[in-house]
C-alpha positions in Angstrom: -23.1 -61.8 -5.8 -25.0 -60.1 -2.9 -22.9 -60.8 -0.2 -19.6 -59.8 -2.3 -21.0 -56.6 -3.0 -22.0 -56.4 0.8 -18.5 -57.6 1.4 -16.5 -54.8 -0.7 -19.1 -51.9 0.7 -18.3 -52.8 4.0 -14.4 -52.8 3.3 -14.8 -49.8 1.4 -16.5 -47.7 4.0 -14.2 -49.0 7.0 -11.1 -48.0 5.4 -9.3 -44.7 6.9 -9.5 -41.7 5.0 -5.9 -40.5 3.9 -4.2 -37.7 5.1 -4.6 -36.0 2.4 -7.9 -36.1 1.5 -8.8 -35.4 5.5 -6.4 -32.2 5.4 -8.2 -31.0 2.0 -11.6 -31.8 3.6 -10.7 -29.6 6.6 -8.7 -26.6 4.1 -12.4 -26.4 2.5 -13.8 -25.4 5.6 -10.9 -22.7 7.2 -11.2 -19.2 6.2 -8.3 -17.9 4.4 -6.5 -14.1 5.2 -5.8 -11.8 2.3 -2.4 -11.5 3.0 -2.1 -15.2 3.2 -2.7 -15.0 -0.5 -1.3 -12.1 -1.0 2.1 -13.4 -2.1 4.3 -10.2 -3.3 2.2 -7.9 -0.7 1.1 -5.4 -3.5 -2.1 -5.3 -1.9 -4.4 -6.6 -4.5 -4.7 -10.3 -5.3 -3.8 -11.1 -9.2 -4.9 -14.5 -11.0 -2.0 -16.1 -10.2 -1.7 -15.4 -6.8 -5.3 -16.8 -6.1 -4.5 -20.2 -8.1 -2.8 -20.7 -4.4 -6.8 -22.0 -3.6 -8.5 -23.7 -6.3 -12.1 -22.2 -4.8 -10.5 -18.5 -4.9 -9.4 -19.2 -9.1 -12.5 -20.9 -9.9 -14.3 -17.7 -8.6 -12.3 -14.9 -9.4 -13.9 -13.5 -12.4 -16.8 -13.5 -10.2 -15.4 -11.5 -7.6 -13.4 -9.2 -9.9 -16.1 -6.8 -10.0 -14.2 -4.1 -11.7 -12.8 -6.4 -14.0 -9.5 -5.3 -13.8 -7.7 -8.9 -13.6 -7.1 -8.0 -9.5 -8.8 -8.9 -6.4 -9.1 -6.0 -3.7 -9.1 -6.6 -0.6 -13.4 -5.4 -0.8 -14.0 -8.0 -3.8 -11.9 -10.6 -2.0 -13.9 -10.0 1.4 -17.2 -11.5 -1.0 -15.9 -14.5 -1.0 -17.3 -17.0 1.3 -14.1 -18.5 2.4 -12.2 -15.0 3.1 -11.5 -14.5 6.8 -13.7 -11.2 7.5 -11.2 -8.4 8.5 -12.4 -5.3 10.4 -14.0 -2.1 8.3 -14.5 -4.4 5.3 -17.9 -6.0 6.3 -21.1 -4.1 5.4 -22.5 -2.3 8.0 -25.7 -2.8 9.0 -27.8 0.3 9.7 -30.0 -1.4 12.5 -26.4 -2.2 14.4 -25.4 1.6 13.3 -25.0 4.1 16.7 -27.3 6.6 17.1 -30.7 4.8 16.2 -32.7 1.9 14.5 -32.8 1.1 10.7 -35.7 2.9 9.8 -36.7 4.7 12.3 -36.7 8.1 11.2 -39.0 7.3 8.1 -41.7 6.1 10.5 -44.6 8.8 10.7 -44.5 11.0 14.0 -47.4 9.9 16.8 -50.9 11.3 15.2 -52.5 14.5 17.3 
């Protein structure tokens, strides 16, 4: 009984892994564009347009912050898989020109 166990886990495991289940393995992991998504190019992402990517439906009355049955291009941009586009990111105030995060809360040297 052993060794047939032994026998199918060892068939099992060096059997190839479809296509298809290597190409949705490797979609999981590729960011996706809004406009990709974006199917009628009205600039907002509706429920039906994200059912293209079963992650983006399962989330999207997460991301719908507003709760207005749309993803904007802002709410999309908080999704993990979403390919991160210029001026949407958050901008981080230690990165910010003209200083350090901070910095002008710090007290002045003591006399």
């Amino acid at each position: 009984m052993k060794l047939a166990l032994s026998l199918m886990c060892m068939v099992l495991a060096s059997m190839p892994v479809g296509p298809a289940v290597a190409q949705a393995r490797h979609s999981e992991l590729k960011p996706i564009a809004f406009a990709t998504l974006d199917s009628n190019k009205d600039g907002k992402l509706s429920r039906i347009e994200a059912r293209a990517d079963p992650g983006l439906y399962a989330a999207f009355d997460m991301l719908d912050l507003n709760h207005d049955g749309f993803l904007s291009p802002e709410e999309f941009q908080a999704w993990p898989r979403a390919l991160k586009t210029k001026g949407t990111e958050i901008p981080n105030p230690a990165t910010a020109p003209g200083g350090s995060a901070g910095a002008q809360h710090m007290p002045g040297p003591q006399s």
